[in-house]
Every structure is written in structure tokens, then in C-alpha cells.
mmCIF file of the N, C-alpha and C atoms, coordinates in Angstrom:
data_MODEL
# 
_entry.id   MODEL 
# 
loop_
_atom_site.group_PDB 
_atom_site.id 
_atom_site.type_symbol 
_atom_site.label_atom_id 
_atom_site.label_alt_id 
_atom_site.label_comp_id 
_atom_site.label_asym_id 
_atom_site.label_entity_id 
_atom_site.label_seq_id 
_atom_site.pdbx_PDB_ins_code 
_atom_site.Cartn_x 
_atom_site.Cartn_y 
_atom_site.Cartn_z 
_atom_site.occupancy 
_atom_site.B_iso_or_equiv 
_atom_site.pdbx_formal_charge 
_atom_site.auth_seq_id 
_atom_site.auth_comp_id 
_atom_site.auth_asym_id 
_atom_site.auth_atom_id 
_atom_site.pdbx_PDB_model_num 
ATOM 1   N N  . UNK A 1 1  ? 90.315 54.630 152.980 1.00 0.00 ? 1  UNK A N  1 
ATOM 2   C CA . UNK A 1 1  ? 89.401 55.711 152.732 1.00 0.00 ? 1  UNK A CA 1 
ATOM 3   C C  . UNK A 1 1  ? 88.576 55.387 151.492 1.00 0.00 ? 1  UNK A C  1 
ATOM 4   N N  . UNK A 1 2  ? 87.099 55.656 151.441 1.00 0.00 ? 2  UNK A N  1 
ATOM 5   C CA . UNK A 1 2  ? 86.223 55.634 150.659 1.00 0.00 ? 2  UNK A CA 1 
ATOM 6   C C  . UNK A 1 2  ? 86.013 56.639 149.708 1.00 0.00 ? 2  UNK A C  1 
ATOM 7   N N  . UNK A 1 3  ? 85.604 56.943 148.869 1.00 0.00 ? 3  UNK A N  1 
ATOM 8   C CA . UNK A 1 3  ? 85.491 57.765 147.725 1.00 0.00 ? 3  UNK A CA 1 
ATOM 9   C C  . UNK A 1 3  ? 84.026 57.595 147.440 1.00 0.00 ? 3  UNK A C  1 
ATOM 10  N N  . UNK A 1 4  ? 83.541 58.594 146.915 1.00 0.00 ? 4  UNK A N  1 
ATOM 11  C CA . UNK A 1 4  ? 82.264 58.157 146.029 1.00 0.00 ? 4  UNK A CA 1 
ATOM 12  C C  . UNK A 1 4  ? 82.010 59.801 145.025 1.00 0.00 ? 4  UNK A C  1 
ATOM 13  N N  . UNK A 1 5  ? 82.544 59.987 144.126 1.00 0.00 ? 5  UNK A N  1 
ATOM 14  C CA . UNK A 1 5  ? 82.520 60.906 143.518 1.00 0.00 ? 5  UNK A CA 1 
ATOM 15  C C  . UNK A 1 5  ? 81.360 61.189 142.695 1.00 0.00 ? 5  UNK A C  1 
ATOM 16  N N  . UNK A 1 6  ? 80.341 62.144 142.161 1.00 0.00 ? 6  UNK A N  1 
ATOM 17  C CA . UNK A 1 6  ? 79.341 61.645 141.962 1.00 0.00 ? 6  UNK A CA 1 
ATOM 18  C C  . UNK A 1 6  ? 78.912 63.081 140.920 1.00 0.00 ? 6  UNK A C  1 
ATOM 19  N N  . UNK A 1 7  ? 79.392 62.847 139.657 1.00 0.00 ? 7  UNK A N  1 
ATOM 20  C CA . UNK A 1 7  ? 78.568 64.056 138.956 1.00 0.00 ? 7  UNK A CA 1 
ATOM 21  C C  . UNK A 1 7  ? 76.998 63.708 138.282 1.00 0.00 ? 7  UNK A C  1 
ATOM 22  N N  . UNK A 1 8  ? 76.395 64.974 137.449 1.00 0.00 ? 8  UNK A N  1 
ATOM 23  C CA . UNK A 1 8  ? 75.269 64.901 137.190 1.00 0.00 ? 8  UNK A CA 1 
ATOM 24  C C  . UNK A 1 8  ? 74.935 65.927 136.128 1.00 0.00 ? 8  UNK A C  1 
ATOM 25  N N  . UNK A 1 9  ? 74.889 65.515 135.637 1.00 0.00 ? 9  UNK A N  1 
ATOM 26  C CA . UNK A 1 9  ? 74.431 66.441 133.710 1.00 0.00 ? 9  UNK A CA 1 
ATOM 27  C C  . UNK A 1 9  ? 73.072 67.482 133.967 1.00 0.00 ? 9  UNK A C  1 
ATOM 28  N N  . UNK A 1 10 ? 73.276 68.696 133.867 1.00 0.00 ? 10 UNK A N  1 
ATOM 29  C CA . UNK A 1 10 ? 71.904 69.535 133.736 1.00 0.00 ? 10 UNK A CA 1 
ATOM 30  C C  . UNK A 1 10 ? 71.218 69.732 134.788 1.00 0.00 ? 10 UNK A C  1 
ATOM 31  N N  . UNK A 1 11 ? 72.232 69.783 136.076 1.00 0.00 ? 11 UNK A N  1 
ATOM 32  C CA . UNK A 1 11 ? 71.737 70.405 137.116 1.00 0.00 ? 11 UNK A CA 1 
ATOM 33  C C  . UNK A 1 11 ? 72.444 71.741 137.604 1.00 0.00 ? 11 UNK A C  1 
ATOM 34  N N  . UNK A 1 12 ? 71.593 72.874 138.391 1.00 0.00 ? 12 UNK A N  1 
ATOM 35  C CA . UNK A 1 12 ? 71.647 74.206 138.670 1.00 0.00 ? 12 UNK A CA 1 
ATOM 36  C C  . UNK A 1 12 ? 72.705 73.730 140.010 1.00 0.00 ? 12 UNK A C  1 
ATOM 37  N N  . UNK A 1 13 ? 73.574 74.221 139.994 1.00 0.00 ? 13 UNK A N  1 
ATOM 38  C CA . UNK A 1 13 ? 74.139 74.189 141.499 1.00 0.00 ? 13 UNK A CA 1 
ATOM 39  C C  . UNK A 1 13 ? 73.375 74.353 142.470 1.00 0.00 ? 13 UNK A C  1 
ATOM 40  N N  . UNK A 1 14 ? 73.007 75.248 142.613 1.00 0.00 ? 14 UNK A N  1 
ATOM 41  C CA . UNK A 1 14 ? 71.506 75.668 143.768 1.00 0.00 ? 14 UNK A CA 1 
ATOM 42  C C  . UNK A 1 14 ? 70.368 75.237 143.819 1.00 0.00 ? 14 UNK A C  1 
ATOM 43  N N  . UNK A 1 15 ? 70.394 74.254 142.793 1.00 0.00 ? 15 UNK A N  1 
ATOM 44  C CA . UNK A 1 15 ? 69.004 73.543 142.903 1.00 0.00 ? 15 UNK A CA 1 
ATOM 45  C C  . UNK A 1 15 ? 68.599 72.575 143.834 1.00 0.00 ? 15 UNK A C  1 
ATOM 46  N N  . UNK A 1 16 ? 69.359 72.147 144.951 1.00 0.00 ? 16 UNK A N  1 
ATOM 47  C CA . UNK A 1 16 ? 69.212 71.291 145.620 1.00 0.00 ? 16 UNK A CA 1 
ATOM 48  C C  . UNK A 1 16 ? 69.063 71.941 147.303 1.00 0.00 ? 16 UNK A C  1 
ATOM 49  N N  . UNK A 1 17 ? 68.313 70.623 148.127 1.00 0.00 ? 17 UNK A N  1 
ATOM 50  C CA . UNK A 1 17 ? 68.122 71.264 149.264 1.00 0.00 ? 17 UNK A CA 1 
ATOM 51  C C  . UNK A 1 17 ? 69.232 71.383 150.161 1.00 0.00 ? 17 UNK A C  1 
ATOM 52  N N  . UNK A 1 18 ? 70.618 70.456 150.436 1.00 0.00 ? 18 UNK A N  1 
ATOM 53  C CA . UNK A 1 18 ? 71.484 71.132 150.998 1.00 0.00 ? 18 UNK A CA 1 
ATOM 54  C C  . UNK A 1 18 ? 72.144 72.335 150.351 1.00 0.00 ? 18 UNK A C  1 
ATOM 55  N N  . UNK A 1 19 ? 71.634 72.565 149.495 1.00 0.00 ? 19 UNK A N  1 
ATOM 56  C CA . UNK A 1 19 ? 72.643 73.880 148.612 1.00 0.00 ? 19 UNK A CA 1 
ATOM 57  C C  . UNK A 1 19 ? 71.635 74.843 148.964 1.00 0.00 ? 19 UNK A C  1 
ATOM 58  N N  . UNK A 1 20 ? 70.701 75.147 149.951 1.00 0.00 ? 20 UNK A N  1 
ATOM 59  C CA . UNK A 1 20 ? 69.536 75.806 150.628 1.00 0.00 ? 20 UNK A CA 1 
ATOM 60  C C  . UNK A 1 20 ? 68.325 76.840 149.805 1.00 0.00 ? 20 UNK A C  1 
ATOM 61  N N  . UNK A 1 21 ? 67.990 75.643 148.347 1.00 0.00 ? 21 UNK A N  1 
ATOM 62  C CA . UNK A 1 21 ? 66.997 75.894 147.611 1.00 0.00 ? 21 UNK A CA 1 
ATOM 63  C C  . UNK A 1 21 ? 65.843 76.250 148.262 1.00 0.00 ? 21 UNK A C  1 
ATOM 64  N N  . UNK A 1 22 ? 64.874 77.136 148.856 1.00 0.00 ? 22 UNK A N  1 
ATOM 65  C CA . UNK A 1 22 ? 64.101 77.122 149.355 1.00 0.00 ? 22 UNK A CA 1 
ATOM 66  C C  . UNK A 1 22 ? 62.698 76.139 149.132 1.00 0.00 ? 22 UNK A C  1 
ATOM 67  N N  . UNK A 1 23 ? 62.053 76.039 147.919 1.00 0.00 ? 23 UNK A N  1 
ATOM 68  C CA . UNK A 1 23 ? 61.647 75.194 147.594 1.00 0.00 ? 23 UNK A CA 1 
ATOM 69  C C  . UNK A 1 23 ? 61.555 73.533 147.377 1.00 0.00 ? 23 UNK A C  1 
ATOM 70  N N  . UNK A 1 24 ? 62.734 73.429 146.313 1.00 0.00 ? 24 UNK A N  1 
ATOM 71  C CA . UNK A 1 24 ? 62.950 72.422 146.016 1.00 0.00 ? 24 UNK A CA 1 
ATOM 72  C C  . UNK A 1 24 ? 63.531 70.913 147.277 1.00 0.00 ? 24 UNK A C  1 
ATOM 73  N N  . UNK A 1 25 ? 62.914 69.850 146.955 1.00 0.00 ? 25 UNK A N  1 
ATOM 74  C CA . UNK A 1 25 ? 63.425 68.850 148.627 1.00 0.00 ? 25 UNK A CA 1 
ATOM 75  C C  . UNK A 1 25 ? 64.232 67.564 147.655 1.00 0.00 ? 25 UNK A C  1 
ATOM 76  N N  . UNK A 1 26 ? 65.148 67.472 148.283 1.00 0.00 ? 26 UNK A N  1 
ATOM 77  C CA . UNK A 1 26 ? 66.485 66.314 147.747 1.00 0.00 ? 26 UNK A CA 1 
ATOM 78  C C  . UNK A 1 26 ? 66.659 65.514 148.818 1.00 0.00 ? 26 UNK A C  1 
ATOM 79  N N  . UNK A 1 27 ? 65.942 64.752 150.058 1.00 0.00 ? 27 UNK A N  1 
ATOM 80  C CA . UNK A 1 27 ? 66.080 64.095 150.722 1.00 0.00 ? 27 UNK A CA 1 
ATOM 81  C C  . UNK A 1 27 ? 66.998 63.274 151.009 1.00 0.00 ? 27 UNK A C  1 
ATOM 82  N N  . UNK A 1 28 ? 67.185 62.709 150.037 1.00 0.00 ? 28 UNK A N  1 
ATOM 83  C CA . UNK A 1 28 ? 68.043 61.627 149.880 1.00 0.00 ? 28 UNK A CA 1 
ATOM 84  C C  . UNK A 1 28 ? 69.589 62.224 149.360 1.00 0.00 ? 28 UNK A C  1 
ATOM 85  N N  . UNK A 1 29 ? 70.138 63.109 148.625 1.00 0.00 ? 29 UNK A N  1 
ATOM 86  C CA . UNK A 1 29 ? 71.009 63.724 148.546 1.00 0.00 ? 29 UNK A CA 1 
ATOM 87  C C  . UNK A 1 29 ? 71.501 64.679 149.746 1.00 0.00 ? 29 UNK A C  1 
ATOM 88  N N  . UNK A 1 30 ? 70.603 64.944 150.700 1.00 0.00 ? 30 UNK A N  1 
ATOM 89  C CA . UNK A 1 30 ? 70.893 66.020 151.877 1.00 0.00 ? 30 UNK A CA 1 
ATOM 90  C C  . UNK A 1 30 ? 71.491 65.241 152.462 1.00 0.00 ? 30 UNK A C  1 
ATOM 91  N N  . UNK A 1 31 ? 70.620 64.011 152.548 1.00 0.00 ? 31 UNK A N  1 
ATOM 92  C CA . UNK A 1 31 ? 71.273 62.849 153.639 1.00 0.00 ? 31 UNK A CA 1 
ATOM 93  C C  . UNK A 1 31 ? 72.605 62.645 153.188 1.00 0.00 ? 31 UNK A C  1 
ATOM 94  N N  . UNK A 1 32 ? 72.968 62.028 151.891 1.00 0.00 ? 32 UNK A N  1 
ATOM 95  C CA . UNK A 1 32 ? 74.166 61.865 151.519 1.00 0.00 ? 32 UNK A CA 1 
ATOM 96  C C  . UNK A 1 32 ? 75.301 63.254 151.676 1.00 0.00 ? 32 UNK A C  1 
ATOM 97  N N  . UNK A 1 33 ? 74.690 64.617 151.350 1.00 0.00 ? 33 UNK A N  1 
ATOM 98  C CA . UNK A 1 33 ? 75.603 65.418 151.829 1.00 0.00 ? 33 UNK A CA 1 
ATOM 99  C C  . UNK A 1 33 ? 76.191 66.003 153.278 1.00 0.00 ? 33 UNK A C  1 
ATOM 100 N N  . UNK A 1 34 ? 74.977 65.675 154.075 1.00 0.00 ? 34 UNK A N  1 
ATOM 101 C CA . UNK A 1 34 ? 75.013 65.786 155.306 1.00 0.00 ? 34 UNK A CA 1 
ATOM 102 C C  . UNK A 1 34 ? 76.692 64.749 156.197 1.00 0.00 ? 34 UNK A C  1 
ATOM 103 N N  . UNK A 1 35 ? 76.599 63.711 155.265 1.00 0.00 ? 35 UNK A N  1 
ATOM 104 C CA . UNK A 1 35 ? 77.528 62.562 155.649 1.00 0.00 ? 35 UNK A CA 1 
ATOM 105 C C  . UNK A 1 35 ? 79.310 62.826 155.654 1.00 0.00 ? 35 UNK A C  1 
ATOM 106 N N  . UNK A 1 36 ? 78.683 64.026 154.234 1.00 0.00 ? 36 UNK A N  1 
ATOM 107 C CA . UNK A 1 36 ? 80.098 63.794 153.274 1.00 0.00 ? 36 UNK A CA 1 
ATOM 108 C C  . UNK A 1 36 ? 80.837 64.891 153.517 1.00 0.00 ? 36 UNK A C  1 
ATOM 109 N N  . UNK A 1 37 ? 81.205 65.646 151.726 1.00 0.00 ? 37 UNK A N  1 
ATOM 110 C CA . UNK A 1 37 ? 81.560 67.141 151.547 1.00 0.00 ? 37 UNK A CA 1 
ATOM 111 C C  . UNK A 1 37 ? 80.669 67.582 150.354 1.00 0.00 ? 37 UNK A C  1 
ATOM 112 N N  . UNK A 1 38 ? 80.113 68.318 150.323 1.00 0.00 ? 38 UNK A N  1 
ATOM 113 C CA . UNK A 1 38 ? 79.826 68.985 149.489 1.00 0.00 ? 38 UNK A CA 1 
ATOM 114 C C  . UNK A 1 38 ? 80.769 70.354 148.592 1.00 0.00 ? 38 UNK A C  1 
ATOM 115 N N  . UNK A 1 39 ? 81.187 70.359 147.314 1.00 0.00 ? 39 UNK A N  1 
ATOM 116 C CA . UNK A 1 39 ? 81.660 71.466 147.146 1.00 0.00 ? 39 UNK A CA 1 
ATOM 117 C C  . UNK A 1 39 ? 80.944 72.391 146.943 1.00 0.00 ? 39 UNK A C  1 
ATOM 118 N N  . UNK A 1 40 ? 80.579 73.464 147.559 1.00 0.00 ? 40 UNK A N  1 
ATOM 119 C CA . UNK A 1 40 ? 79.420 74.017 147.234 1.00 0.00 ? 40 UNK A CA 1 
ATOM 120 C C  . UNK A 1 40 ? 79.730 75.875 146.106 1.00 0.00 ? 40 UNK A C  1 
ATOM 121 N N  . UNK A 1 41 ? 81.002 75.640 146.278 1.00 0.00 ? 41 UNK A N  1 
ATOM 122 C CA . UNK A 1 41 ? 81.387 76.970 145.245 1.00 0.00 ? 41 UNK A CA 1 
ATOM 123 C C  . UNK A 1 41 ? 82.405 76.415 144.414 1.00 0.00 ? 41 UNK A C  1 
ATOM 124 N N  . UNK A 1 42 ? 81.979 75.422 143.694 1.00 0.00 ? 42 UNK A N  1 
ATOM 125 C CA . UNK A 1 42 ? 82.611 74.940 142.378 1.00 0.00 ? 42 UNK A CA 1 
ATOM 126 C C  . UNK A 1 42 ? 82.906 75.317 140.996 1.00 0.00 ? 42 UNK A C  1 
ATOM 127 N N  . UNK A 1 43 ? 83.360 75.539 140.436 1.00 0.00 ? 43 UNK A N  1 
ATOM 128 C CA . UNK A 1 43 ? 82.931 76.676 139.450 1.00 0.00 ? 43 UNK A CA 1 
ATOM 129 C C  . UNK A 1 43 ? 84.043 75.781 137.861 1.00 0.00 ? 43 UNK A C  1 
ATOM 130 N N  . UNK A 1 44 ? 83.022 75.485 136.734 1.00 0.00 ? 44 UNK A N  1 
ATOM 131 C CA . UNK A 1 44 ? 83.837 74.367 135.695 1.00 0.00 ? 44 UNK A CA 1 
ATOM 132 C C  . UNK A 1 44 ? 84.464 75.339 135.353 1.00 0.00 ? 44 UNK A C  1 
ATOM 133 N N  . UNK A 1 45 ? 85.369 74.187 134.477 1.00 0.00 ? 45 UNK A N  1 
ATOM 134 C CA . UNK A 1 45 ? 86.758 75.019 133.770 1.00 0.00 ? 45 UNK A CA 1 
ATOM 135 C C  . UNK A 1 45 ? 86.310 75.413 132.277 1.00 0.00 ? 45 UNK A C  1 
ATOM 136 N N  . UNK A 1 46 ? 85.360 74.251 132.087 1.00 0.00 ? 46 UNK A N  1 
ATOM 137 C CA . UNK A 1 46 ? 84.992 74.457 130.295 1.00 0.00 ? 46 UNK A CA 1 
ATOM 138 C C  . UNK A 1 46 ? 83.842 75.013 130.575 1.00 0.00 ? 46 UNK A C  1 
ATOM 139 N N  . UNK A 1 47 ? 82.664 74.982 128.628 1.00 0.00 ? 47 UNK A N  1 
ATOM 140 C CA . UNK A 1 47 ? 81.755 74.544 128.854 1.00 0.00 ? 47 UNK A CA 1 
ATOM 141 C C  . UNK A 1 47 ? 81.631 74.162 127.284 1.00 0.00 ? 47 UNK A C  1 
ATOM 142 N N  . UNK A 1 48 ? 81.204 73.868 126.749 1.00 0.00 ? 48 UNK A N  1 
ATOM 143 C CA . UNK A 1 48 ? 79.526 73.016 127.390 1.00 0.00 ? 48 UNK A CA 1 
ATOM 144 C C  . UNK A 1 48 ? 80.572 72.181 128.410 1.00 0.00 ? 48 UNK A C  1 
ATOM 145 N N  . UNK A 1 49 ? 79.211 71.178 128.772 1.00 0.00 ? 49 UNK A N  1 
ATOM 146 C CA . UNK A 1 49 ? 79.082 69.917 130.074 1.00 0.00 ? 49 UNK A CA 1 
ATOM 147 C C  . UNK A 1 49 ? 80.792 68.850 129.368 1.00 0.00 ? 49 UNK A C  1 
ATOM 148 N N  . UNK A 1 50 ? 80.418 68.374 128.140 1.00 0.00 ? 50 UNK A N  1 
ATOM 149 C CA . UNK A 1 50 ? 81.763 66.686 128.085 1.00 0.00 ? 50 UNK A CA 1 
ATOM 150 C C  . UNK A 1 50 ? 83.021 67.740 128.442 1.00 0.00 ? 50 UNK A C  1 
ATOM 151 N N  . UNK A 1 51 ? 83.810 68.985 127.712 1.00 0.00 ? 51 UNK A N  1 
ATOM 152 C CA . UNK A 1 51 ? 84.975 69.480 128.108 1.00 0.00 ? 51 UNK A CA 1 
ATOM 153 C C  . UNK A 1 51 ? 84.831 70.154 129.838 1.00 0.00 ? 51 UNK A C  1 
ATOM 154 N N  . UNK A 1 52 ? 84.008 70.302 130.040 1.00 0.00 ? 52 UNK A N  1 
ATOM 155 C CA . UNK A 1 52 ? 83.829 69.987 131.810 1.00 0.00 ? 52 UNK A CA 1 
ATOM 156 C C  . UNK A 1 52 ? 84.082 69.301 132.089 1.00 0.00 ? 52 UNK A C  1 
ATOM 157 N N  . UNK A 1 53 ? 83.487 68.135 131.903 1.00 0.00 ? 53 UNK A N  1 
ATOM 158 C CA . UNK A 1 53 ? 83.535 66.835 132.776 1.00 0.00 ? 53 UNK A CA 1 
ATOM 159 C C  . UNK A 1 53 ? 85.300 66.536 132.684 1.00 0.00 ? 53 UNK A C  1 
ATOM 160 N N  . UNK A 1 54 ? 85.653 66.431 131.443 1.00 0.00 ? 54 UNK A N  1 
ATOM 161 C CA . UNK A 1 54 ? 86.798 65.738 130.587 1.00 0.00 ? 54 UNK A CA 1 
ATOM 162 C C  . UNK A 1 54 ? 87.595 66.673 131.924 1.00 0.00 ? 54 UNK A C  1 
ATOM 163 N N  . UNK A 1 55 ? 87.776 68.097 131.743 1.00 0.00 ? 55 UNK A N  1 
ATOM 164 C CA . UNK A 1 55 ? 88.486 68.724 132.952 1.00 0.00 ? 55 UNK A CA 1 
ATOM 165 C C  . UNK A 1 55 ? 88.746 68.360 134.229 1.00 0.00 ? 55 UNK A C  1 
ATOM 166 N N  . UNK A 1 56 ? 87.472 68.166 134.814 1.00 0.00 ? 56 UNK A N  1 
ATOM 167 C CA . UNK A 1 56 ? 87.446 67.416 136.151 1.00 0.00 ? 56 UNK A CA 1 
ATOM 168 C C  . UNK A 1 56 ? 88.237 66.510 136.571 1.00 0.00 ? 56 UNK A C  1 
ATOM 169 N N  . UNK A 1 57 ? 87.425 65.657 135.586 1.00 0.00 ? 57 UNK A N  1 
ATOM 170 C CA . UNK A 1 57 ? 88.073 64.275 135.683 1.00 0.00 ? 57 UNK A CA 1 
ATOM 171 C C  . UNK A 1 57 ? 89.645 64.041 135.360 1.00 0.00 ? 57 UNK A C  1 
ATOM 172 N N  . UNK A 1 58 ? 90.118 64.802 134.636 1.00 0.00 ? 58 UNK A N  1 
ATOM 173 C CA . UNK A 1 58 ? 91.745 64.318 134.296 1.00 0.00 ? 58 UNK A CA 1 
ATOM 174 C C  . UNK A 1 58 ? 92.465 65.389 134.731 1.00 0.00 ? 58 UNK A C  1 
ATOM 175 N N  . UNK A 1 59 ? 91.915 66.570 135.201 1.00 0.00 ? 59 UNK A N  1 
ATOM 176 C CA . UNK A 1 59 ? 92.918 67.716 136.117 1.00 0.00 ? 59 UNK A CA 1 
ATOM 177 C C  . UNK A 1 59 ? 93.743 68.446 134.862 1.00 0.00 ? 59 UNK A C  1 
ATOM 178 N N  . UNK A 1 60 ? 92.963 68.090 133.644 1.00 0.00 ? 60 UNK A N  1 
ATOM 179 C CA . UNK A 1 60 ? 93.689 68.996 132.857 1.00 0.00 ? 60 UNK A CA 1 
ATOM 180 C C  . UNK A 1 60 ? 92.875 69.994 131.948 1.00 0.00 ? 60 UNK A C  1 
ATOM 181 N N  . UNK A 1 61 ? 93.634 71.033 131.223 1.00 0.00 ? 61 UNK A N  1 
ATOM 182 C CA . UNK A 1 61 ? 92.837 72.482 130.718 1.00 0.00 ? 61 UNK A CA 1 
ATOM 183 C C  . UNK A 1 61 ? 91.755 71.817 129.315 1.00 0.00 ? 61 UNK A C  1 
ATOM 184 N N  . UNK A 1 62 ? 90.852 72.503 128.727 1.00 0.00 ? 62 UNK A N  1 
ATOM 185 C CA . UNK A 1 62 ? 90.619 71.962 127.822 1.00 0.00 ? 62 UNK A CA 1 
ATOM 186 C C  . UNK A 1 62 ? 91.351 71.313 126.065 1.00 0.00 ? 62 UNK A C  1 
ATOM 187 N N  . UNK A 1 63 ? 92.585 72.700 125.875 1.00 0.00 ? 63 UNK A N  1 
ATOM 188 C CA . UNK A 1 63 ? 93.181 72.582 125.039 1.00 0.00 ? 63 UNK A CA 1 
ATOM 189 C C  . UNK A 1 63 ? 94.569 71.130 125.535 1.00 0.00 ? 63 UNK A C  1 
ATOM 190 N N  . UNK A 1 64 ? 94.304 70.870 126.615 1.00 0.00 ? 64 UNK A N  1 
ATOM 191 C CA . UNK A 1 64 ? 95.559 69.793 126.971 1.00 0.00 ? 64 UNK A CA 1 
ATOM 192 C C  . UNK A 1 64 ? 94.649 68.285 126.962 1.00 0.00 ? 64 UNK A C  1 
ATOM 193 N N  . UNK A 1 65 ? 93.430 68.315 127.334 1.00 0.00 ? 65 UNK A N  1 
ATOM 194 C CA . UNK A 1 65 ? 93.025 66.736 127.246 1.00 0.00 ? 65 UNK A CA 1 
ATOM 195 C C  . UNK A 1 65 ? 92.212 66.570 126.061 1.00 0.00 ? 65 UNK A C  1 
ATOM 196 N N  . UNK A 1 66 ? 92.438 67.802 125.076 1.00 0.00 ? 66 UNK A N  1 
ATOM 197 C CA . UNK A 1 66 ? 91.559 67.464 123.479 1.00 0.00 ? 66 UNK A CA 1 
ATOM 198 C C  . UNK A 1 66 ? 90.460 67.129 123.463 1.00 0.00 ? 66 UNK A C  1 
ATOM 199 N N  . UNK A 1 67 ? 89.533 67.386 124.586 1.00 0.00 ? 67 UNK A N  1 
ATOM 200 C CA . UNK A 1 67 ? 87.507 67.344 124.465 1.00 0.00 ? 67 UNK A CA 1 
ATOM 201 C C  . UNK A 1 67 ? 87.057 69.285 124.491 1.00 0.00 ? 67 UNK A C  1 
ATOM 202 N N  . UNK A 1 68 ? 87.078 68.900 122.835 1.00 0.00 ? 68 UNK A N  1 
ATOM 203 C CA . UNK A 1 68 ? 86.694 70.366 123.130 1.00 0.00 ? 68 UNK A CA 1 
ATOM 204 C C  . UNK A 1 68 ? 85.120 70.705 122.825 1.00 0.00 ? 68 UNK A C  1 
ATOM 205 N N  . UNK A 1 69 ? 84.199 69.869 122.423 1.00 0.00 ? 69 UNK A N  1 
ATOM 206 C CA . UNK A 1 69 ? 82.906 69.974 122.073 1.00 0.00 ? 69 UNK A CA 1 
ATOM 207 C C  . UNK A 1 69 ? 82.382 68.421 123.157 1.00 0.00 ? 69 UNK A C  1 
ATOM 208 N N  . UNK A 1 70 ? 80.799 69.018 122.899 1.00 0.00 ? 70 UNK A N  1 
ATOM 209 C CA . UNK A 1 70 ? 79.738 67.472 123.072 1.00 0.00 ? 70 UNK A CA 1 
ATOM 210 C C  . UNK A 1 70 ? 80.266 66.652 121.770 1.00 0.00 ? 70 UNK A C  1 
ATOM 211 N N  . UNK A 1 71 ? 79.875 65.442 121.957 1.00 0.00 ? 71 UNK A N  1 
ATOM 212 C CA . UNK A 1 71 ? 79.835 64.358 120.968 1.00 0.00 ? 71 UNK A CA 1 
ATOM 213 C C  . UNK A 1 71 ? 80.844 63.405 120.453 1.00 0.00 ? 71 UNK A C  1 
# 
């Protein structure tokens, strides 16, 4: 089995066209979601964005993987 996990800094969840932005066109991401999974009601554990990510990525709370700011 293949993987391709794929985050992205400073984007709106809904900003994209499989996430059914009316406007906005992601062609190339539809295609790729069309393929895949999309999570489409994701919701972070931190914030800002690095104690997010840091969450994600290691499945742990913010006070347990010690990224508690940017930088």
C-alpha cells in the first residue's frame, strides 16, 4: 500500500474545488482527490499551524510532544 500524505500551510479547508468551493478551480488536486481520500471534516488539535502540524504528525497532544509556539 501507497501513502502520500500531503499537508499545506495557510489554506481554508473549503477553499478548494473538491471541498465544493464554488468559485475557486484546483484541477489538479480534484484529480488527486478524486483518486484518493479526502478528509474533509478535519478539525486541528492545536493552533497556531507548527503545534498542529507537530500533533498530526506524532498523534500526540500539544503539552506531550513540547511544540507549543511557531519558531
Amino acid at each position: 500500500m501507497n501513502i502520500l500524505f500531503i499537508t499545506a500551510d495557510q489554506w481554508r479547508g473549503d477553499s478548494t474545488g473538491y471541498a465544493g468551493h464554488p468559485v475557486v478551480r484546483t484541477p489538479n488536486l480534484d484529480a488527486l482527490a478524486a483518486e484518493g481520500t479526502a478528509f474533509l471534516r478535519h478539525y486541528a488539535q492545536a493552533a497556531p499551524c507548527s503545534p498542529a502540524r507537530a500533533a498530526l504528525y506524532t498523534g500526540l497532544y500539544q503539552m506531550n510532544n513540547r511544540v507549543c509556539r511557531n519558531g
